[in-house]
LOLUM-978597 format. One line per 10 residues: number of its first residue (from 1); for each residue x, y, z of N, C-alpha, C, O, CB. Coordinates in steps of 0.1 Angstrom, whole numbers, padded with zeros to 4 digits, always signed. Glycine has a CB too. Layout:
! LOLUM-978597
NUM) X Y Z X Y Z X Y Z X Y Z X Y Z ~ ...
! end
This chain:
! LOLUM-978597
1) +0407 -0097 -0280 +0406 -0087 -0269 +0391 -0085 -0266 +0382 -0080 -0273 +0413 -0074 -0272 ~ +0389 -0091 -0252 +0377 -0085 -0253 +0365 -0071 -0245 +0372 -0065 -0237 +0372 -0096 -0251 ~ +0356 -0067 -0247 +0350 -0057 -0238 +0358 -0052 -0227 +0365 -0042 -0227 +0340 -0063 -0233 ~ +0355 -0059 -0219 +0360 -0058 -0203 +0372 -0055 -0202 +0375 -0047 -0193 +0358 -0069 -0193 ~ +0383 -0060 -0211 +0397 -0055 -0215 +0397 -0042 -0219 +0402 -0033 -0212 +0403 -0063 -0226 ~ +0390 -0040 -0231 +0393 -0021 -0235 +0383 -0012 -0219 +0389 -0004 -0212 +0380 -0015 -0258 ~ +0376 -0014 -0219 +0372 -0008 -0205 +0382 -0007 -0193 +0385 +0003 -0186 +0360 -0016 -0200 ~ +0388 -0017 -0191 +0399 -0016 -0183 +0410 -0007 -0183 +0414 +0002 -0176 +0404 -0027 -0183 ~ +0415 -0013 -0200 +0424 -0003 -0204 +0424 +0014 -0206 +0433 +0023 -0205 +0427 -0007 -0215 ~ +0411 +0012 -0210 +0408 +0031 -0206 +0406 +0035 -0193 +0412 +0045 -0190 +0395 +0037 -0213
11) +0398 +0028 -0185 +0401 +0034 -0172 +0413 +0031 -0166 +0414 +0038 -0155 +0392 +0032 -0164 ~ +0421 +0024 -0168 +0434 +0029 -0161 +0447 +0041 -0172 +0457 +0047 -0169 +0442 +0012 -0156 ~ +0443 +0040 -0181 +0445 +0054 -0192 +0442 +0070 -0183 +0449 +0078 -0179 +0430 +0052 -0209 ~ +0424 +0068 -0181 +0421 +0082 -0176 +0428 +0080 -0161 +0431 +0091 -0156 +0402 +0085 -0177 ~ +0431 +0068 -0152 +0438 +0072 -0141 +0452 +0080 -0140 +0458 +0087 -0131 +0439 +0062 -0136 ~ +0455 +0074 -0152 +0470 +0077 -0151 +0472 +0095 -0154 +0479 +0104 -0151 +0479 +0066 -0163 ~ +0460 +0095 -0163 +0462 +0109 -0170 +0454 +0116 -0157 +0462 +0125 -0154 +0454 +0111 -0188 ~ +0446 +0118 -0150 +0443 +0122 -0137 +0457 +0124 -0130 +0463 +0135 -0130 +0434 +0111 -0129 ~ +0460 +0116 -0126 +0473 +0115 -0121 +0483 +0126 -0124 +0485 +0134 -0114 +0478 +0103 -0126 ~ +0485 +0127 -0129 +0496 +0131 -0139 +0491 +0146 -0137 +0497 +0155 -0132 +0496 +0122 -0156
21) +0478 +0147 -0143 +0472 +0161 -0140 +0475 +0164 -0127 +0485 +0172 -0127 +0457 +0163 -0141 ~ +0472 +0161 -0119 +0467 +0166 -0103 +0486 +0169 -0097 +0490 +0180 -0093 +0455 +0147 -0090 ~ +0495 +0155 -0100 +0510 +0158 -0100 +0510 +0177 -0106 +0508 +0187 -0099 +0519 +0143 -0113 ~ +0511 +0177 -0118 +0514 +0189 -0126 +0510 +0202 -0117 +0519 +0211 -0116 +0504 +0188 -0139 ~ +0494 +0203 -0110 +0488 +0211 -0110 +0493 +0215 -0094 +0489 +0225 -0089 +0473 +0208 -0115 ~ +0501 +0207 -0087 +0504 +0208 -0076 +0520 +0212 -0077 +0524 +0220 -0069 +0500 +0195 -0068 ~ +0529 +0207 -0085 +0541 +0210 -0089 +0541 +0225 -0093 +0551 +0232 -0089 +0545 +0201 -0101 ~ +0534 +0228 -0098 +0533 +0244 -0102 +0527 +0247 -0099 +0523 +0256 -0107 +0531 +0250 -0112 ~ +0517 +0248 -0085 +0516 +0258 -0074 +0529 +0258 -0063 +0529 +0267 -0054 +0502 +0254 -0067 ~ +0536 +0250 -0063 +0544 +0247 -0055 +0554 +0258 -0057 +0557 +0266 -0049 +0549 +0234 -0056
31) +0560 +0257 -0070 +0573 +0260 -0075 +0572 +0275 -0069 +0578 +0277 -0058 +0575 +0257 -0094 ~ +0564 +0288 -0075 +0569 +0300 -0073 +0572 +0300 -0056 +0581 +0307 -0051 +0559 +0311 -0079 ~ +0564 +0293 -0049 +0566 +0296 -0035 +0573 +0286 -0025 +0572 +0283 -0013 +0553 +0297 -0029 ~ +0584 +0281 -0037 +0590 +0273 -0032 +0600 +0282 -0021 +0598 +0282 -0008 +0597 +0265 -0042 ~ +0609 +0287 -0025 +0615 +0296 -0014 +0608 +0303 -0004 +0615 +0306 +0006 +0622 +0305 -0020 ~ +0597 +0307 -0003 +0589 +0312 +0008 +0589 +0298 +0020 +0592 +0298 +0032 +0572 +0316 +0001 ~ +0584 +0287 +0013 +0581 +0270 +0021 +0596 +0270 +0029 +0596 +0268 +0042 +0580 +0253 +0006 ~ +0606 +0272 +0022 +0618 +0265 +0026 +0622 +0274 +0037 +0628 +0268 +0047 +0629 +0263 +0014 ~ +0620 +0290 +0038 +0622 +0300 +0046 +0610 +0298 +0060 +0613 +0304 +0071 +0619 +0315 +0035 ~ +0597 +0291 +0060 +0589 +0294 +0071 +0594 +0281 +0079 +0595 +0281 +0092 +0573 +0295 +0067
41) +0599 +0268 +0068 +0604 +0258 +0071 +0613 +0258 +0086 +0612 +0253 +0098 +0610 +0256 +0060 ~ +0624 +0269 +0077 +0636 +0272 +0088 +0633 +0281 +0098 +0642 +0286 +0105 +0650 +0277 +0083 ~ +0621 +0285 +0099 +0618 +0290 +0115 +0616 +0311 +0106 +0614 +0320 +0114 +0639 +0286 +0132 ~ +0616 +0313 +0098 +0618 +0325 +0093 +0603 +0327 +0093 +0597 +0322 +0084 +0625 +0327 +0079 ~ +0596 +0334 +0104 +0585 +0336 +0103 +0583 +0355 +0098 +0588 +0364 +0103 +0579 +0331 +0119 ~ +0571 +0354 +0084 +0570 +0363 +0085 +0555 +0373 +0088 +0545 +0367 +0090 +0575 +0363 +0077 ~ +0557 +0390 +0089 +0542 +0390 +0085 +0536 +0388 +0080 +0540 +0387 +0068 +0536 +0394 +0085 ~ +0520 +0388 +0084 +0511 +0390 +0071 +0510 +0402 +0062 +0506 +0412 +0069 +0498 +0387 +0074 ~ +0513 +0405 +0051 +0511 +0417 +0040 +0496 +0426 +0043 +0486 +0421 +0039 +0512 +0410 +0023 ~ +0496 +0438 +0049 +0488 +0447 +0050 +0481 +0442 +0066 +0470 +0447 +0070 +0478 +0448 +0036
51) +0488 +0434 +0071 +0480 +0438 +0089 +0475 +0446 +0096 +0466 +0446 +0104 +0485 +0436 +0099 ~ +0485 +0454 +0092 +0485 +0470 +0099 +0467 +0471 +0093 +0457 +0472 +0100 +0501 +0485 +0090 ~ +0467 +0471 +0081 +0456 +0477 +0074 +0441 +0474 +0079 +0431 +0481 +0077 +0456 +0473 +0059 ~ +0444 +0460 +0087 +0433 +0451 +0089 +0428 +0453 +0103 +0417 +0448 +0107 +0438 +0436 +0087 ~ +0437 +0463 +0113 +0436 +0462 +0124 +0426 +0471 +0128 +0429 +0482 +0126 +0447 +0462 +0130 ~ +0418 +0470 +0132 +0412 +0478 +0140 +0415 +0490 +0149 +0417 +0484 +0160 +0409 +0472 +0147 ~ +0417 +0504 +0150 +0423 +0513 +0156 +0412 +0517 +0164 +0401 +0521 +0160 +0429 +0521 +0148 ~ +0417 +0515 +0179 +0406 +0526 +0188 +0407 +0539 +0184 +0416 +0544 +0177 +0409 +0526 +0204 ~ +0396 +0546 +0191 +0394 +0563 +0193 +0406 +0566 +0202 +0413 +0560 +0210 +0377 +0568 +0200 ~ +0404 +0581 +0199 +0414 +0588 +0213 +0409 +0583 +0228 +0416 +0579 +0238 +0411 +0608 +0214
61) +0397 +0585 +0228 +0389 +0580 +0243 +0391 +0570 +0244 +0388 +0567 +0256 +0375 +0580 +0245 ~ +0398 +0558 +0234 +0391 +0546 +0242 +0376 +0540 +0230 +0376 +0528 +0228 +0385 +0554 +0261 ~ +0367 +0545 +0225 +0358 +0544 +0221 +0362 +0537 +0207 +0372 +0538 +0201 +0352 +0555 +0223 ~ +0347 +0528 +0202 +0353 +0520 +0192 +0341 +0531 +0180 +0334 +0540 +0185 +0351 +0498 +0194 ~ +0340 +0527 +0169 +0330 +0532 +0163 +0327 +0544 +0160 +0317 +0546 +0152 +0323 +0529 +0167 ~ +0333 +0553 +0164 +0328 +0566 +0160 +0330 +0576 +0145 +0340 +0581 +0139 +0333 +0573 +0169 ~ +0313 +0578 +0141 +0314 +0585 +0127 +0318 +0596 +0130 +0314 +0602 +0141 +0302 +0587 +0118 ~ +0328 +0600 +0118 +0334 +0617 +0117 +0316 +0623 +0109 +0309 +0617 +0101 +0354 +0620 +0102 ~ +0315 +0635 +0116 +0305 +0645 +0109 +0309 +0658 +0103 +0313 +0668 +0109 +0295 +0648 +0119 ~ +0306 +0657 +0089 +0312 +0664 +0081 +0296 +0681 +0080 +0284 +0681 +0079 +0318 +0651 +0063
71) +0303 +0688 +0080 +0292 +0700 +0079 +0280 +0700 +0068 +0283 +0699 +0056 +0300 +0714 +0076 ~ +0269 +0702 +0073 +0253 +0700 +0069 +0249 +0683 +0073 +0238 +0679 +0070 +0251 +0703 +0051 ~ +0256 +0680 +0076 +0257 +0658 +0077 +0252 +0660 +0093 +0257 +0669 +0100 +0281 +0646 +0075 ~ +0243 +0652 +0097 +0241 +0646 +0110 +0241 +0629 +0116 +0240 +0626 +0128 +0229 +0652 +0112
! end
């Protein structure tokens, strides 16, 4: 056997084990959200968690921005 043979043989060793990793690491991100996938799949659109939270709320006026001023505070 020579050189260029064990070189071979290990790099297609570390491919496979790459492989195999990257398979794994994608199988089990998959899995817990598998039923979420299969639900957006079939048209089950949902919201996003805390939108409300994210939104921006105008003032009474209309106005964006306004600090509350708490007593001795300017």
């Amino acid at each position: 056997m020579s050189v260029a043979q064990l070189v071979h043989g290990i790099g297609v060793v570390l491919l496979v084990a790459a492989c195999a990793t990257a398979n794994g690491v994608m199988v089990a991100s998959l899995i817990p959200q598998w039923s979420r996938i299969v639900r957006l799949a079939l048209g089950e659109i949902e919201p996003e968690a805390g939108m409300s939270d994210r939104i921006s709320h105008h003032a009474k006026d209309g106005g964006r921005g306004q600090h509350l001023q708490t007593e001795g505070h300017s």
